[in-house]
PASEBA-1860 file (N, C-alpha, C; in nm, 3 decimals):
! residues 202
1> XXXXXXXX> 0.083/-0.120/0.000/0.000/0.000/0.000/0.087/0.125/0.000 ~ 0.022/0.233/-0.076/0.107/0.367/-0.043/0.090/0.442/0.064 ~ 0.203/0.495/0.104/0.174/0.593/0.243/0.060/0.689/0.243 ~ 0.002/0.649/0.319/-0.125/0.772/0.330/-0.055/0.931/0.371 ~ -0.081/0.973/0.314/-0.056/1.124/0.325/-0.173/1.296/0.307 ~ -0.273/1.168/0.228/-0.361/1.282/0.246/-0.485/1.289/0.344 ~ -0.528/1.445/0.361/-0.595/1.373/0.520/-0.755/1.306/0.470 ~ -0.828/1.256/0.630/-0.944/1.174/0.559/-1.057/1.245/0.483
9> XXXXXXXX> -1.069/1.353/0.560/-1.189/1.382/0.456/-1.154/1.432/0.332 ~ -1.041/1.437/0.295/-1.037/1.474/0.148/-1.019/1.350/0.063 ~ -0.976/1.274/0.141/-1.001/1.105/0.051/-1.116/1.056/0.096 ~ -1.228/1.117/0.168/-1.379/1.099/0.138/-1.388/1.121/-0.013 ~ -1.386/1.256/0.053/-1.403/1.348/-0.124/-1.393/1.292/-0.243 ~ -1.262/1.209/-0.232/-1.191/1.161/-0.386/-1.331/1.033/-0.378 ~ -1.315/0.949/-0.283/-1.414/0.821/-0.259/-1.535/0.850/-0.341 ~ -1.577/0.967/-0.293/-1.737/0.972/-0.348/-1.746/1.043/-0.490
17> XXXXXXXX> -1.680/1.130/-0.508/-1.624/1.192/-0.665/-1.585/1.092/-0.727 ~ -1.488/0.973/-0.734/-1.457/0.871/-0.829/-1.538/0.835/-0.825 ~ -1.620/0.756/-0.718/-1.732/0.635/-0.735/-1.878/0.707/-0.809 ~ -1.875/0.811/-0.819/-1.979/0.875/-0.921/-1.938/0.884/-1.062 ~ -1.801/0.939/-1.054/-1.791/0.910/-1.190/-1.782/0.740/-1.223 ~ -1.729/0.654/-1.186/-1.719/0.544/-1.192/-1.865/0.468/-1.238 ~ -1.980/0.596/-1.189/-2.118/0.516/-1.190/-2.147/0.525/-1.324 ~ -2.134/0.643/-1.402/-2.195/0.627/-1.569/-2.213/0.507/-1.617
25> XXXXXXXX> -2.347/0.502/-1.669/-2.319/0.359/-1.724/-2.307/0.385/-1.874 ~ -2.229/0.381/-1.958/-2.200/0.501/-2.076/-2.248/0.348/-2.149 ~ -2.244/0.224/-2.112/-2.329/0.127/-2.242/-2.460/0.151/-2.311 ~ -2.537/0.218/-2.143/-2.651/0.224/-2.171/-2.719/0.350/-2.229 ~ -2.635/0.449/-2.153/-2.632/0.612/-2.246/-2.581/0.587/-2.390 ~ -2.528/0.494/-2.430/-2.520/0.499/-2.560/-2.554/0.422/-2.652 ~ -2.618/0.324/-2.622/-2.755/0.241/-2.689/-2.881/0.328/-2.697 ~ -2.945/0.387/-2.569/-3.039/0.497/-2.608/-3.049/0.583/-2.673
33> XXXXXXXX> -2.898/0.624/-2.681/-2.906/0.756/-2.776/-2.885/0.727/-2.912 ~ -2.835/0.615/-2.946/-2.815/0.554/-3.108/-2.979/0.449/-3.133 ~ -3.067/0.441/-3.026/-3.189/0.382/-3.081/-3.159/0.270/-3.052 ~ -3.068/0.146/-3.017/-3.037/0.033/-2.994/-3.114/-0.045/-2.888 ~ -3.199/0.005/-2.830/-3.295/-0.010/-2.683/-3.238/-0.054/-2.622 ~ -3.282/-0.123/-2.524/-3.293/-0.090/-2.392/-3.149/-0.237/-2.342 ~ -3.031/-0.208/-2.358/-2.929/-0.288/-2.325/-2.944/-0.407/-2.196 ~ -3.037/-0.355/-2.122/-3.025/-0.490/-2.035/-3.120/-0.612/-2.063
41> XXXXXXXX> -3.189/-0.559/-2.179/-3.258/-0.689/-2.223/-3.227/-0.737/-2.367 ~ -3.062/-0.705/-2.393/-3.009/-0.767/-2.457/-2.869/-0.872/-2.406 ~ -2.895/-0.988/-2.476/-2.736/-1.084/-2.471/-2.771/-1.109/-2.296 ~ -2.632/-1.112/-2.203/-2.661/-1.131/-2.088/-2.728/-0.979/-2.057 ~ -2.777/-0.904/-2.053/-2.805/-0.807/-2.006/-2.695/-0.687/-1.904 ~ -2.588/-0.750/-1.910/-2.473/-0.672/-1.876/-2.473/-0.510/-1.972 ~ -2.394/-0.424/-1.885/-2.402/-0.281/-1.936/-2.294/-0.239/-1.991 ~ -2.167/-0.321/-2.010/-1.999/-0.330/-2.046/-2.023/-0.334/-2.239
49> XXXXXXXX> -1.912/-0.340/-2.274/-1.881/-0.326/-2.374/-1.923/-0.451/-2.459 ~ -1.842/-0.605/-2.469/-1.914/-0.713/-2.474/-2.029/-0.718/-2.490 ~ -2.116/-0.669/-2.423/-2.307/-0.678/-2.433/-2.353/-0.572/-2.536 ~ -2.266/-0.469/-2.503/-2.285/-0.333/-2.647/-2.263/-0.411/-2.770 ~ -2.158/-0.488/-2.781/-2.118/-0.585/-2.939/-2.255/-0.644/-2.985 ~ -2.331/-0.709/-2.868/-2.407/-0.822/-2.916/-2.525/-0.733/-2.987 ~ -2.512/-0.578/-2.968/-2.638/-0.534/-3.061/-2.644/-0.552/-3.209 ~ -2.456/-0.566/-3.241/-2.430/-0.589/-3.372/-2.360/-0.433/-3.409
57> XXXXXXXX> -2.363/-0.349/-3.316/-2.309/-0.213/-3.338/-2.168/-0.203/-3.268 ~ -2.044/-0.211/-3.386/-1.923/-0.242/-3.301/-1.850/-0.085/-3.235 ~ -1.916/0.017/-3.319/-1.899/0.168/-3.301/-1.922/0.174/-3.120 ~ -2.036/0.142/-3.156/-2.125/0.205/-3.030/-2.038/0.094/-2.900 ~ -1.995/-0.023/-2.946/-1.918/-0.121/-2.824/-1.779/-0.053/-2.829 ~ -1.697/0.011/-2.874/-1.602/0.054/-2.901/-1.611/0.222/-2.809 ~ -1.695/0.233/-2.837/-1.718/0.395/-2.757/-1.734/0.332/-2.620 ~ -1.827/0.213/-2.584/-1.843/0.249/-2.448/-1.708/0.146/-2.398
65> XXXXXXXX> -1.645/0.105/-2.426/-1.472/0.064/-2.398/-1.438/0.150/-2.375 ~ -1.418/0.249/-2.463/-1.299/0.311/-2.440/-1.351/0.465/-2.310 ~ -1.502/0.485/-2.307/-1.545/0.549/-2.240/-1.530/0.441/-2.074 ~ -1.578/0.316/-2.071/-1.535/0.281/-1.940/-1.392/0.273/-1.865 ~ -1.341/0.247/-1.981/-1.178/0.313/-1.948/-1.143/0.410/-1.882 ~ -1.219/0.514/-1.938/-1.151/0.644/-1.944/-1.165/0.680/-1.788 ~ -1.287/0.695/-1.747/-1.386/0.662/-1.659/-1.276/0.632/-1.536 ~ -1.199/0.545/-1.538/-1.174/0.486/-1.345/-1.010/0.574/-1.395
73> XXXXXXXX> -0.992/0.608/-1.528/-0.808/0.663/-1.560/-0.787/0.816/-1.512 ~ -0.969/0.859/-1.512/-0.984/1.013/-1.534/-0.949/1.011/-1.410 ~ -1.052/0.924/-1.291/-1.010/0.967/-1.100/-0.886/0.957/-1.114 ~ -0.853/0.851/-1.149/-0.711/0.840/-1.139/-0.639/0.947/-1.130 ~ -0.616/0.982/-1.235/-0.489/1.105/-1.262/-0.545/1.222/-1.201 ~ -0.652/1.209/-1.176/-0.695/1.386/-1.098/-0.675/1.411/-0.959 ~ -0.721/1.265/-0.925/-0.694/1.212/-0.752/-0.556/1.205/-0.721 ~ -0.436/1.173/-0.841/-0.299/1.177/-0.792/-0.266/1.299/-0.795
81> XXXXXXXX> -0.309/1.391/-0.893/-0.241/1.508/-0.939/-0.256/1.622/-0.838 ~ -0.410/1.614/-0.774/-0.442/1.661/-0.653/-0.386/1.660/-0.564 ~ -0.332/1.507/-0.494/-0.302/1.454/-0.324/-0.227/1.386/-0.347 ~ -0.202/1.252/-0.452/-0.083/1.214/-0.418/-0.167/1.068/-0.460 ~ -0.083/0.952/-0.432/-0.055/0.834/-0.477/-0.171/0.752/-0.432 ~ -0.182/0.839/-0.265/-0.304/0.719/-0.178/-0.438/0.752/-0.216 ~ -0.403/0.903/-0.288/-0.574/0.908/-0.340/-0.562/0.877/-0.464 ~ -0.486/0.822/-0.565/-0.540/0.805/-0.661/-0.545/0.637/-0.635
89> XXXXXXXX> -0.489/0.568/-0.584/-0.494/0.404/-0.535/-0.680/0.394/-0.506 ~ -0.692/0.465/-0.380/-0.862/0.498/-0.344/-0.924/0.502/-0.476 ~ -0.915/0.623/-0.548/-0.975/0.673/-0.678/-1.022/0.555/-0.775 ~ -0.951/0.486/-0.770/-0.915/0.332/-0.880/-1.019/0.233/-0.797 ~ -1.004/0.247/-0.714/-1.097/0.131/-0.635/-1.231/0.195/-0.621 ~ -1.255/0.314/-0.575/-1.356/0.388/-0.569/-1.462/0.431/-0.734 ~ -1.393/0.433/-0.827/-1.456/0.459/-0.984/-1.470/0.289/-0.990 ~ -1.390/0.176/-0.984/-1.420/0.047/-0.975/-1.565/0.024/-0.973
97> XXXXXXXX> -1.525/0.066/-0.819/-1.687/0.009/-0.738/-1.810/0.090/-0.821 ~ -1.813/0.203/-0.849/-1.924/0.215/-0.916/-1.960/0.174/-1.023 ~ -1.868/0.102/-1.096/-1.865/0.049/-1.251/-1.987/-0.041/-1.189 ~ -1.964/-0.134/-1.075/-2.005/-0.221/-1.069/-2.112/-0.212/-0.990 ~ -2.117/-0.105/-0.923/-2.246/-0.098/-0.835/-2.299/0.070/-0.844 ~ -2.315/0.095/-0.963/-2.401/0.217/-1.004/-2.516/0.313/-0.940 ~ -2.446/0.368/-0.860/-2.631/0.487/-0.842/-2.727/0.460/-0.948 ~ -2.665/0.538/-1.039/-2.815/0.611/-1.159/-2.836/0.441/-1.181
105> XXXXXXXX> -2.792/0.322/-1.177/-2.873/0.245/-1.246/-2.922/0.134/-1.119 ~ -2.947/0.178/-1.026/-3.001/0.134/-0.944/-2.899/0.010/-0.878 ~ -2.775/0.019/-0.878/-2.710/-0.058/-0.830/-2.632/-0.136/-0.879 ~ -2.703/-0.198/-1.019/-2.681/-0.320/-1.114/-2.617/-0.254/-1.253 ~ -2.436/-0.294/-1.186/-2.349/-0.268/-1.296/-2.319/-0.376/-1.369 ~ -2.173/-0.289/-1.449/-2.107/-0.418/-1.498/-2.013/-0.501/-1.460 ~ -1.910/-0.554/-1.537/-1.855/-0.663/-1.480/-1.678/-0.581/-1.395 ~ -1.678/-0.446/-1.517/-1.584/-0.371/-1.443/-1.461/-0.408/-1.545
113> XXXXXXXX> -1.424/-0.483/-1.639/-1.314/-0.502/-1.712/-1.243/-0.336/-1.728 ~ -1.329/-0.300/-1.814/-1.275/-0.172/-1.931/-1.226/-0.115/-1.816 ~ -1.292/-0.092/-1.712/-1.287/0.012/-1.595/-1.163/-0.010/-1.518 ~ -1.131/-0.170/-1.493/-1.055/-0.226/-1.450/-0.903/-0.197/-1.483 ~ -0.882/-0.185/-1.635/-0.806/-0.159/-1.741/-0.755/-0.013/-1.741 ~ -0.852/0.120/-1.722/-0.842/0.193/-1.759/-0.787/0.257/-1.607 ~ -0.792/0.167/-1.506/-0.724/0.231/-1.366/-0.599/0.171/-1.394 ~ -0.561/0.080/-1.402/-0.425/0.061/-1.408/-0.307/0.085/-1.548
121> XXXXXXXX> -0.405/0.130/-1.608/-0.323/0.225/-1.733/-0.233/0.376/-1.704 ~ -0.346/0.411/-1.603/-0.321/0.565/-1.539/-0.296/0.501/-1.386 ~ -0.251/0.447/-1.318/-0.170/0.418/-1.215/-0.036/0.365/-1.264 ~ -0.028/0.265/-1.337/0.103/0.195/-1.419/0.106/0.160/-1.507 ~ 0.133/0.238/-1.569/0.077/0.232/-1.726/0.177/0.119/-1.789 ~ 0.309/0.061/-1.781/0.333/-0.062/-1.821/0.298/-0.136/-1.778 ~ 0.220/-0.177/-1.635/0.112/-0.251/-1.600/-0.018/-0.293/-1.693 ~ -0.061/-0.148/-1.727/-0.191/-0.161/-1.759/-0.182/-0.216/-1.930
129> XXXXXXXX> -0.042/-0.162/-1.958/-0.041/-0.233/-2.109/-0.003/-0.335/-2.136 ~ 0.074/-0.409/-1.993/0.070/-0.529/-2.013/-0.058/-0.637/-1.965 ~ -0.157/-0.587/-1.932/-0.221/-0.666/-1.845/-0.350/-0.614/-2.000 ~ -0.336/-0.565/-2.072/-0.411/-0.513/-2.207/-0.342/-0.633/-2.303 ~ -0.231/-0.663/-2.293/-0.171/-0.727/-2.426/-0.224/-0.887/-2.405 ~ -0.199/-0.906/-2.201/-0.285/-1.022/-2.150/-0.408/-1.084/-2.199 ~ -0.464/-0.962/-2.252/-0.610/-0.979/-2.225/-0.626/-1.020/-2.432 ~ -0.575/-0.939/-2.552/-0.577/-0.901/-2.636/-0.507/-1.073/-2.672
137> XXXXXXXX> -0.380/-1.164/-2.662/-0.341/-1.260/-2.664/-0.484/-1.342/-2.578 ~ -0.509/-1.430/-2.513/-0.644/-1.464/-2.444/-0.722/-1.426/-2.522 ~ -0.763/-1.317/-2.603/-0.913/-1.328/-2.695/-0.851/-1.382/-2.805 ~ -0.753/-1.362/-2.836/-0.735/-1.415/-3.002/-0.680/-1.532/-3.025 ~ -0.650/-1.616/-2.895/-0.665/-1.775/-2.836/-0.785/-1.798/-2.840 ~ -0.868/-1.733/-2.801/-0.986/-1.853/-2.727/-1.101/-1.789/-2.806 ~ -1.076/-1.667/-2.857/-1.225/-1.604/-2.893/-1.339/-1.551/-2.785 ~ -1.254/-1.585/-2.670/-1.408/-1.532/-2.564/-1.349/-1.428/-2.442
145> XXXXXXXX> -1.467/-1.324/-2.405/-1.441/-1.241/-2.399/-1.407/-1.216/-2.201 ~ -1.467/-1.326/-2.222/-1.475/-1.290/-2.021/-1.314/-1.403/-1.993 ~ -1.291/-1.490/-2.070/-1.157/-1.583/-2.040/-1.088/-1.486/-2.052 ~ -1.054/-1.375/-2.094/-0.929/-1.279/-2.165/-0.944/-1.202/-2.082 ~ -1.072/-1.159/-2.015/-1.091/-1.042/-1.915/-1.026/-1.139/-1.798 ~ -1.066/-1.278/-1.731/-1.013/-1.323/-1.603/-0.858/-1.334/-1.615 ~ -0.814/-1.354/-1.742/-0.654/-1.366/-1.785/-0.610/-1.227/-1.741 ~ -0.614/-1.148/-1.771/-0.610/-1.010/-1.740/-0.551/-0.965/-1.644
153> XXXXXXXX> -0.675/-1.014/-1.559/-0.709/-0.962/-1.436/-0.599/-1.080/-1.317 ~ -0.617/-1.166/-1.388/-0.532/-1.296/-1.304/-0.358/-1.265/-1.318 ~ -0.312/-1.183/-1.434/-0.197/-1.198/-1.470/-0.135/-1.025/-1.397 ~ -0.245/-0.947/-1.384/-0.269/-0.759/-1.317/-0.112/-0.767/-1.229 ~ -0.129/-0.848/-1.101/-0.059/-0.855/-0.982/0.114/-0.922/-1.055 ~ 0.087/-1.010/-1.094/0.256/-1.046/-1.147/0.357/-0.949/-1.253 ~ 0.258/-0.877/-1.342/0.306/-0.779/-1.405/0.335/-0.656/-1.323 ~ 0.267/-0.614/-1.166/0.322/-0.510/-1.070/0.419/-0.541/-1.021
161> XXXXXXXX> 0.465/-0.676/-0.976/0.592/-0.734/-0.919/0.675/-0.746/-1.001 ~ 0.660/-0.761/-1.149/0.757/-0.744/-1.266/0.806/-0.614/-1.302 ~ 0.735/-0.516/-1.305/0.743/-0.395/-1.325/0.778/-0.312/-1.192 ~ 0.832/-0.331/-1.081/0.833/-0.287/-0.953/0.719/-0.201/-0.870 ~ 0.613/-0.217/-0.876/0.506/-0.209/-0.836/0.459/-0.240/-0.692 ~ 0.508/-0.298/-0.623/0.461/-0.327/-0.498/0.361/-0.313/-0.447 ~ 0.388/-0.120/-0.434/0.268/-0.057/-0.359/0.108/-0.116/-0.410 ~ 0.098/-0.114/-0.514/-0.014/-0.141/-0.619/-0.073/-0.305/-0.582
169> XXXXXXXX> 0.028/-0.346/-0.532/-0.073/-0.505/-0.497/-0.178/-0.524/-0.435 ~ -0.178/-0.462/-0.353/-0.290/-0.525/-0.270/-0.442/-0.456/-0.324 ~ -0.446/-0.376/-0.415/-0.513/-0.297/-0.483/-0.520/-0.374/-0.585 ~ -0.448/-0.420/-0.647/-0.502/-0.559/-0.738/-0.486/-0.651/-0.731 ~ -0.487/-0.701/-0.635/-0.542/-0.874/-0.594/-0.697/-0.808/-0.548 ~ -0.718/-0.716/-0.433/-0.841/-0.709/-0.411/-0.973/-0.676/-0.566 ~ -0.877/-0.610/-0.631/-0.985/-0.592/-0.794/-1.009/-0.733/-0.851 ~ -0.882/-0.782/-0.834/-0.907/-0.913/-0.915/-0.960/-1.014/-0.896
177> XXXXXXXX> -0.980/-0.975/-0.737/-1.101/-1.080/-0.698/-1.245/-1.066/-0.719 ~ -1.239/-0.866/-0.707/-1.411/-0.855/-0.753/-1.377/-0.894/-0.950 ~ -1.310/-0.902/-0.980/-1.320/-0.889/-1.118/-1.380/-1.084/-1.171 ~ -1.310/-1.176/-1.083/-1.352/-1.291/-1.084/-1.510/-1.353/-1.006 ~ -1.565/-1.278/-0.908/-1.661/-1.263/-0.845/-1.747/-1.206/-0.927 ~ -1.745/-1.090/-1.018/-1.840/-1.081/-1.135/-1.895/-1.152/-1.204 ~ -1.735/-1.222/-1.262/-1.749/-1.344/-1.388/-1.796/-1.499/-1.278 ~ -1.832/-1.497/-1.189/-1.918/-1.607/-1.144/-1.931/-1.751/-1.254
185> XXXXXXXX> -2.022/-1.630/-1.319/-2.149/-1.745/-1.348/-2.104/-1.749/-1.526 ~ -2.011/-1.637/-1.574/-1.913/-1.691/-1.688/-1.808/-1.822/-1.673 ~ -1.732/-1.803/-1.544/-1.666/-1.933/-1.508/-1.745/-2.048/-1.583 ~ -1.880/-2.069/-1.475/-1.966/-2.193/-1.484/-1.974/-2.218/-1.672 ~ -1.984/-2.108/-1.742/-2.040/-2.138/-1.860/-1.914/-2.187/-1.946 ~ -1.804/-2.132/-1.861/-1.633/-2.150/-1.956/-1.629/-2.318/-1.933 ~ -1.645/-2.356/-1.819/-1.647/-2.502/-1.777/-1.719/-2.567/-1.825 ~ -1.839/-2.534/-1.901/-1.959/-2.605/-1.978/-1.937/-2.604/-2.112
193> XXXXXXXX> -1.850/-2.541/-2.140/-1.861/-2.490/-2.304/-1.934/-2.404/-2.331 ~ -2.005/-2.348/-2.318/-2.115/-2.295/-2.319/-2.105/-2.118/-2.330 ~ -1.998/-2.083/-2.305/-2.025/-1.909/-2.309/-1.998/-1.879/-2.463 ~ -2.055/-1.777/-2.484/-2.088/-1.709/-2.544/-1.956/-1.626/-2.620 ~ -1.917/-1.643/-2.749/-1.770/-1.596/-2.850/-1.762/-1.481/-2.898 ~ -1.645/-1.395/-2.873/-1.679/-1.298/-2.912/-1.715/-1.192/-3.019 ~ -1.874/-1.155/-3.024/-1.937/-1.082/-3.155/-2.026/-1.178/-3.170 ~ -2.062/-1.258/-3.098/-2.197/-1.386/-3.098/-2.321/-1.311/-3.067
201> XX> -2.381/-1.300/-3.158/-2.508/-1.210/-3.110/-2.657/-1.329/-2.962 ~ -2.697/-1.288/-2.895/-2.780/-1.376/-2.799/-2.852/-1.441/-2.888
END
């Protein structure tokens, strides 16, 4: 962990400022606004990028990537640039959590990849591009989209200890566990054969 240095209520502050921004659910702001309806009653009904594909609109899955990205990179760098290291560590975990547990959408996020991605790009950025190349090798093995996201996310922590990272561990082992705790019930379907390839419409 990094030395705390900034005081608490201003890493309230960052807490509740990331985790709002963190809340957009920009899949679903941007299926409505292109006419695509109503995203949770498409594919699994997830609000991530993946579920944006299955409308058949790769624009509109491509925007909200790179918008959930942006999303947990923006606390990031504003929360460091502000206070320092321990609020942008917070910031990353804090925009996280709302990916996945959203105000405006009543709670029920997504799985948190892009978001996932886009904090450790702007915390360690040879982290985050290696734990991107993880993920990019894994889809173009297997074709599926949540195996490449748990690869990812499984490989996050060895690429911080490769890259001298330390501080950053315990900040991603704890992501990478909500990141595998998402994919639940993808596991079950990876073990069945059964999930779903990526650009497979429901």
């Amino acid at each position: 962990m990094p030395e705390i240095t900034t005081a608490p209520m201003l890493l309230l502050l960052v807490a509740v400022l990331a985790y709002l921004l963190g809340s957009i659910p920009f899949g679903v702001v941007i299926t409505r606004a292109l006419g695509l309806g109503d995203l949770r009653a498409v594919g699994s009904g997830n609000i991530g990028a993946t579920n944006v594909l299955r409308t058949g609109n790769k624009g509109a899955a491509l925007a909200t990537l790179l918008l959930d990205a942006a999303k947990g990179g923006i606390a990031v760098l504003i929360a460091r640039a502000m206070f320092g290291e321990d609020a942008a560590q917070l910031a990353a975990f804090a925009a996280f959590m709302g990916h996945l547990f959203p105000v405006w959408s009543g709670f029920r996020g997504g799985k948190g990849v892009a978001t996932f991605l886009g904090t450790l790009l702007a915390l360690a950025w040879p982290v985050g591009l290696a734990a991107c190349a993880s993920w990019l090798v894994a889809a173009a093995l297997a074709r599926i989209s949540s195996l490449a996201a748990l690869a990812a996310a499984a490989s996050s922590t060895l690429w911080m200890l490769v890259f001298g990272y330390g501080t950053m561990m315990i900040l991603g082992a704890i992501l990478t566990l909500l990141v595998y705790w998402r994919h639940a019930e993808n596991i079950k379907r990876i073990k069945a054969g059964t999930e779903p390839r990526i650009g497979q419409k429901a």
